[in-house]
C-alpha positions as CSV (number, residue, x, y, z in Angstrom):
1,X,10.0,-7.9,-17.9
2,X,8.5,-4.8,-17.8
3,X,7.8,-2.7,-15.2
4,X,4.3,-2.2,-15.9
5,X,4.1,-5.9,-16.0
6,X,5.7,-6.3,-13.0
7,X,3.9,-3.5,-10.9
8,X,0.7,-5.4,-12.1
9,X,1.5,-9.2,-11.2
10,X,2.7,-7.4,-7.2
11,X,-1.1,-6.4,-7.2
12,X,-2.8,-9.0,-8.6
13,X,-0.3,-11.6,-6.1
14,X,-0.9,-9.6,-2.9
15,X,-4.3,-9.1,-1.6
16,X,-3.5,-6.1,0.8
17,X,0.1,-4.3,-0.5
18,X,1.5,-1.3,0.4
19,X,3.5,0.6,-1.2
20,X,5.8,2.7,1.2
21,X,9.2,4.5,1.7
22,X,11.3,2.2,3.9
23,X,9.3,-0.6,5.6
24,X,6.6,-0.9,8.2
25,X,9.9,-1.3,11.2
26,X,11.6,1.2,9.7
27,X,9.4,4.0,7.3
28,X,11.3,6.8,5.9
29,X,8.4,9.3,5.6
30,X,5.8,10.6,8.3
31,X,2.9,9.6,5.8
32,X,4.4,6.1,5.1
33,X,4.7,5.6,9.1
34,X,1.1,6.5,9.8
35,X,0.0,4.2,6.3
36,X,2.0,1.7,8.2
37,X,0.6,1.9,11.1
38,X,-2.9,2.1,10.7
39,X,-1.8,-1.2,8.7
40,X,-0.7,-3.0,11.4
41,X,-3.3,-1.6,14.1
42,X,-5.8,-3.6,11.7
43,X,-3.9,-6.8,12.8
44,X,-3.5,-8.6,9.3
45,X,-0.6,-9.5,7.3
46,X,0.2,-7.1,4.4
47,X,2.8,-6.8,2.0
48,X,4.9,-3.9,1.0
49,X,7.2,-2.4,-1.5
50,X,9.8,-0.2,-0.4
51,X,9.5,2.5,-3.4
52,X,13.4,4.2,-2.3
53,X,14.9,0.6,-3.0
54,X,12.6,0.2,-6.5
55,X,13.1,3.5,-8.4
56,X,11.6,1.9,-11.6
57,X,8.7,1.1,-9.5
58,X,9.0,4.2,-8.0
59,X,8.3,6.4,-11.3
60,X,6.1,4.4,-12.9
61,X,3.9,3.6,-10.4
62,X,1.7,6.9,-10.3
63,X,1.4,6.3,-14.0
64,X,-0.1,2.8,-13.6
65,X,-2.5,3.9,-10.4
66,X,-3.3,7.3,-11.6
67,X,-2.7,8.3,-8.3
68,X,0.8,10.7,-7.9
69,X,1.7,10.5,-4.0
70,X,3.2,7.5,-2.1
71,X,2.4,5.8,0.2
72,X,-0.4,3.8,-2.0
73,X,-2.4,1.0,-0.8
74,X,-3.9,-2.1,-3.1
75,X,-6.6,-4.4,-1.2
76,X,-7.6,-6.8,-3.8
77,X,-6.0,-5.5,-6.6
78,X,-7.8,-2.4,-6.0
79,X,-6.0,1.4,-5.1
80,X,-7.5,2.0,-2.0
81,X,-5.5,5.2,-1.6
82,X,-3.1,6.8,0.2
83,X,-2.2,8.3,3.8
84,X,-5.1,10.7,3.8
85,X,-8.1,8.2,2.9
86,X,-6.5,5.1,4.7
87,X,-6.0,7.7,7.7
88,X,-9.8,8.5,7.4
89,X,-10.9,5.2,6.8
90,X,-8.9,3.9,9.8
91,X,-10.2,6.6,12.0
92,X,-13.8,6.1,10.8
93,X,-13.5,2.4,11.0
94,X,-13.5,1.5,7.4
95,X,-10.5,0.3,7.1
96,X,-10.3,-2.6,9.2
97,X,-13.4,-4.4,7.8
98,X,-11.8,-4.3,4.4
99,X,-8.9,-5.4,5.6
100,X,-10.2,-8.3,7.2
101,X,-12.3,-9.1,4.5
102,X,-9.4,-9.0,2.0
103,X,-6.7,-11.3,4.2
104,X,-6.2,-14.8,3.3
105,X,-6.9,-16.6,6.3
């Protein structure tokens, strides 16, 4: 399949998806830990790709998002952004109200 293909249907099948370096338990970058975190401080499920593991998801990624820097957040299919804007959205309480609104109950 390809990997354009693929990065799409992970999207489209996970209404709130992070993609990260390492995992939420175990990030392997500062801005990936504080993505994470301001993830889980939201208190709703969320999915994530660890981009280290993928590194076909990994390169082409920017190129499908149009966005060059990981972490990257989707909430409903949508880029949301990455450390810096889901830092200030957490921080100005923006976050969490789309997060909620986005998680399958």
């Amino acid at each position: 399949m390809d990997i354009m293909q693929t990065i799409k249907e992970q999207v489209e099948g996970n209404t709130i998806l992070l993609y990260m370096k390492g995992s939420p338990e175990q990030p392997q970058c500062g801005f990936s830990s504080q993505a994470s975190q301001a993830l889980m401080a939201c208190g709703e499920k969320f999915a994530y790709i660890d981009i280290l593991s993928n590194p076909e998801i990994r390169s082409n990624l920017p190129q499908y998002s149009e966005w060059p820097t990981f972490p990257q957040l989707f909430v409903g299919g949508e880029l949301v952004g990455g450390c810096d804007i889901i830092m200030e959205m957490y921080q100005s309480g923006e976050l969490q109200p789309l997060v909620k609104a986005a998680s399958p109950e």
